[in-house]
C-alpha positions as CSV (number, residue, x, y, z in Angstrom):
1,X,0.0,0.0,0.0
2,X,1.8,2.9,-0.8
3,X,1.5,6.7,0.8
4,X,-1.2,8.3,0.2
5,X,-3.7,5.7,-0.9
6,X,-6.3,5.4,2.1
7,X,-7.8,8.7,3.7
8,X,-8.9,7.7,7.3
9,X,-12.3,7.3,6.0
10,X,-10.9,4.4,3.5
11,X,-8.9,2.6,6.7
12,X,-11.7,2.8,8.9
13,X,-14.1,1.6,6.2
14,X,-11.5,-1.1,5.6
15,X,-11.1,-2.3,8.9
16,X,-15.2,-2.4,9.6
17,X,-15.3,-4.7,6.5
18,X,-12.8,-6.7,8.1
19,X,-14.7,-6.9,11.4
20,X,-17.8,-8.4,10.6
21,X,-19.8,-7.6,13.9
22,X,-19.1,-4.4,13.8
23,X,-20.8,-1.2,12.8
24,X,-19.5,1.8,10.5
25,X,-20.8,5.4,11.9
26,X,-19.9,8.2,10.3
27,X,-19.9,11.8,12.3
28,X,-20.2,14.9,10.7
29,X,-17.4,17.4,11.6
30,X,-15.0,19.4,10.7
31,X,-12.0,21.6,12.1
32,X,-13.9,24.4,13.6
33,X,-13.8,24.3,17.7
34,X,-17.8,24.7,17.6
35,X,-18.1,21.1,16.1
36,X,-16.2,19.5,19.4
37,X,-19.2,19.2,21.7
38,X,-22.1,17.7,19.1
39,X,-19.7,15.3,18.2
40,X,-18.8,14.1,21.6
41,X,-22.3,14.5,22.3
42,X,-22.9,11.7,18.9
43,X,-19.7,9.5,20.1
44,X,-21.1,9.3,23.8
45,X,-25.0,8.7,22.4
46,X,-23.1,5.5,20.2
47,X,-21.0,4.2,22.6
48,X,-24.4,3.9,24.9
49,X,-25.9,2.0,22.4
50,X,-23.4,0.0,21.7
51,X,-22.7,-1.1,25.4
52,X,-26.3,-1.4,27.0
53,X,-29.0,-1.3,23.8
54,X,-30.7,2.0,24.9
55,X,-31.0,4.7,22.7
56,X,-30.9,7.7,24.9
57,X,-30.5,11.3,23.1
58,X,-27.9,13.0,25.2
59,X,-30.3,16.3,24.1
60,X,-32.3,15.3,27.5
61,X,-29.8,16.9,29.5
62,X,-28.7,20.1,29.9
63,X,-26.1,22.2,32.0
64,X,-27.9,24.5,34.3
65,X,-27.0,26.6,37.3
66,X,-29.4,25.3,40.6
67,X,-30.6,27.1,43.5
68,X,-32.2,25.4,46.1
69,X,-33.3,27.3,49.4
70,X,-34.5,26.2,53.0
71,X,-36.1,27.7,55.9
72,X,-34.0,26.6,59.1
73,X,-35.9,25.7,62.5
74,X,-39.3,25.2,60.2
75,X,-40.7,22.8,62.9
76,X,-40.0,24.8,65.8
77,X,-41.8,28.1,64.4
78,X,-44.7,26.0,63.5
79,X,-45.0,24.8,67.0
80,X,-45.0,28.8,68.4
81,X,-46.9,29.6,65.6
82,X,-49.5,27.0,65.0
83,X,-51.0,25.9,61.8
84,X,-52.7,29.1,60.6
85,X,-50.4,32.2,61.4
86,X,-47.1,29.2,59.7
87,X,-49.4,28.7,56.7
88,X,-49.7,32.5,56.3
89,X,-46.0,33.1,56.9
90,X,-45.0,30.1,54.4
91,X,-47.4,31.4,51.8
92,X,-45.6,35.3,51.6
93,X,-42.3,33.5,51.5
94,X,-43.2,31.3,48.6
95,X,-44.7,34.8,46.8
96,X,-41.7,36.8,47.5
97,X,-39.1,33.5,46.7
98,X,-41.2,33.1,42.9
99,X,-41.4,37.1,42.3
100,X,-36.9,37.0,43.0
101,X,-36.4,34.1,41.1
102,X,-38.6,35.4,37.8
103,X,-37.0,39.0,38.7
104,X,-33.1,37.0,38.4
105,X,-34.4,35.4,34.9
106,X,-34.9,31.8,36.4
107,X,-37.4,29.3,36.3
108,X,-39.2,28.0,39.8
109,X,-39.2,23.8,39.5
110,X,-41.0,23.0,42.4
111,X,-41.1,23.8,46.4
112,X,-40.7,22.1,49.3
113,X,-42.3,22.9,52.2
114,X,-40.5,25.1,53.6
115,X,-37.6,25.2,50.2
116,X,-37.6,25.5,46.6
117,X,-35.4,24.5,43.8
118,X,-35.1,26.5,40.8
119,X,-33.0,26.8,37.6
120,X,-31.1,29.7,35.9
121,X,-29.3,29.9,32.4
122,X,-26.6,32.4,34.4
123,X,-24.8,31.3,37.3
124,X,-24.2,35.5,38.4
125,X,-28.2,35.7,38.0
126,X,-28.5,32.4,40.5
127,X,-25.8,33.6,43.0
128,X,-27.7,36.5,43.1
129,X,-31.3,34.9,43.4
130,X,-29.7,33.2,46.1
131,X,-28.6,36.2,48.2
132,X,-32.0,38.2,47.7
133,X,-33.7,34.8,48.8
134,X,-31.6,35.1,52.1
135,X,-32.3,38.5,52.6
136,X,-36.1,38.6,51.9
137,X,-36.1,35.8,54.3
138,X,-34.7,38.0,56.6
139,X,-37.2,40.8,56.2
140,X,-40.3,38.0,56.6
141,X,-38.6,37.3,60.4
142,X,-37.7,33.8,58.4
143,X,-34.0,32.6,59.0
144,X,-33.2,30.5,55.4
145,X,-30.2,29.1,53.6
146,X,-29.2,29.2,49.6
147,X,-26.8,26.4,48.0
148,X,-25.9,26.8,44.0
149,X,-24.2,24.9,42.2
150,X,-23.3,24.4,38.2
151,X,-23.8,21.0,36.4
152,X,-25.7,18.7,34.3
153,X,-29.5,17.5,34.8
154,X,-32.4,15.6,33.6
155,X,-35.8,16.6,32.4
156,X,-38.3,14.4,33.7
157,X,-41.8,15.8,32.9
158,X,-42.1,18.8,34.8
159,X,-38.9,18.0,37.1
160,X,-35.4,17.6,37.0
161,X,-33.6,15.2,38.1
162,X,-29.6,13.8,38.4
163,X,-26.5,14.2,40.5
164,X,-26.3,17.7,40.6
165,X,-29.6,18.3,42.1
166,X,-28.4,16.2,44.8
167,X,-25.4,17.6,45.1
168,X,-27.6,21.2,45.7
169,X,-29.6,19.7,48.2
170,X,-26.1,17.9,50.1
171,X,-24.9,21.8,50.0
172,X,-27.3,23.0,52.6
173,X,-26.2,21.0,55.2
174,X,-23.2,23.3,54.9
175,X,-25.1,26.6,55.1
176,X,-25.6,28.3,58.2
177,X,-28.5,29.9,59.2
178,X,-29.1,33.3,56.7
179,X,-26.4,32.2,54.2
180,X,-26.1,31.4,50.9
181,X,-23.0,29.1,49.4
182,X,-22.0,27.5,46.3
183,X,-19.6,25.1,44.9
184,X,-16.3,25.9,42.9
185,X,-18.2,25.4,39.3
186,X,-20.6,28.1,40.5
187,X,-17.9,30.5,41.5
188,X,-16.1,29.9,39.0
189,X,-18.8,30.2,36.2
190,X,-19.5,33.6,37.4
191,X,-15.9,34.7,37.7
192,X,-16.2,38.0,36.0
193,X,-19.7,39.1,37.3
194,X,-17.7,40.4,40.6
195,X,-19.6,38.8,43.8
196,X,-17.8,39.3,46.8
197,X,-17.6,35.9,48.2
198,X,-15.3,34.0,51.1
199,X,-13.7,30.0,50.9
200,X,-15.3,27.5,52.8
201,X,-12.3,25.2,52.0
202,X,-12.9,21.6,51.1
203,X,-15.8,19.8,52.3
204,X,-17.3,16.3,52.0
205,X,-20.7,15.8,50.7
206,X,-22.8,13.3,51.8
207,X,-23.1,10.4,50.2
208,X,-21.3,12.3,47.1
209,X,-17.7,11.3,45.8
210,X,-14.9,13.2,46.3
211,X,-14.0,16.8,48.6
212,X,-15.7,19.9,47.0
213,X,-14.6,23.3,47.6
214,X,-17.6,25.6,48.9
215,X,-17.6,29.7,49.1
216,X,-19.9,31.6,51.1
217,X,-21.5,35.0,49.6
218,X,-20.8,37.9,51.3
219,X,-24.3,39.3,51.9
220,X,-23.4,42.4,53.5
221,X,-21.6,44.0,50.4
């Protein structure tokens, strides 16, 4: 075979014919950067064929910033409050958590009882949600806590779903009463946007792999 006589088309063509079980996929590219992520997002959709059978569009999934919110000591101001005068309280912080999540361009998933969880397409505009949560908390006589974090999830039906919601909810066992935090890939998403913010240092997650360095925004500035 002399140089020049097979492209890389031609081998790998060559070599599928030689391999009877296997299968000959072509992807579309070409050398522009811009083409790097549908093609890995084609390579990964193949090999999961390939290796389990399913055919599962990556396109499900998509890379979203998260904040999920709490209200600390919930049981123990529905005990001094009772049933009526909670339900009241809970009910103006829901309104005024929807009207700063819609006023940061984000999109309210679903609430807790006492929580909610919402998505952003800008990690400043959820680091900031998550602050005006806090402090509108504060101005209610409510003492809550904001975690954000950066990553991949799953639509399912009206929900999401996936590690990194998780990994939001695992967050607030780290926040302190009338703080908000966030992990490194929210930070660092939002690097120019200019939120004063202090390190946390490494912390373990539960029941999540690996040590994950949390920040704490500073509210006061």
């Amino acid at each position: 075979m002399g140089p020049g006589r097979w492209s890389s088309d031609g081998l790998a063509a060559d070599l599928h014919a030689r391999l009877g079980s296997s299968q000959y996929i072509e992807v579309p590219t070409s050398h522009h950067l811009f083409t790097l992520s549908p093609v890995v997002d084609v390579v990964i959709e193949q090999t999961r064929v390939m290796t389990t059978g399913e055919r599962w569009s990556t396109g499900r999934s998509s890379l979203v910033a998260l904040v999920m919110t709490d209200i600390v000591g919930s049981t123990e101001r529905l005990t001094v409050l009772r049933d009526t005068a909670w339900t009241a309280l809970l009910s103006d912080y829901h309104d005024q958590t929807a009207e700063s999540v819609q006023r940061f361009g984000g999109h309210r998933v679903n609430t807790t009882g006492d929580g909610l969880l919402a998505t952003f397409s800008s990690a400043t505009a959820a680091l900031r949600c998550a602050s005006a949560i806090v402090r509108v908390s504060r101005e209610l006589g409510i003492e809550s806590r904001s975690a954000v974090h950066v990553g991949d999830v799953e639509q399912f039906h009206e929900d999401i779903a996936g590690l990194s919601v998780h990994i939001a909810a695992r967050l607030l066992d780290h926040a302190s009463p009338g703080e908000a935090i966030a992990t490194d890939a929210a930070t660092q998403a939002a690097i120019g946007a200019g939120i004063p913010m202090r390190s946390l240092g490494p912390r373990a997650l539960r029941n999540v792999p690996g040590e994950w360095q949390l920040w704490a925004l500073d509210l006061d500035r």
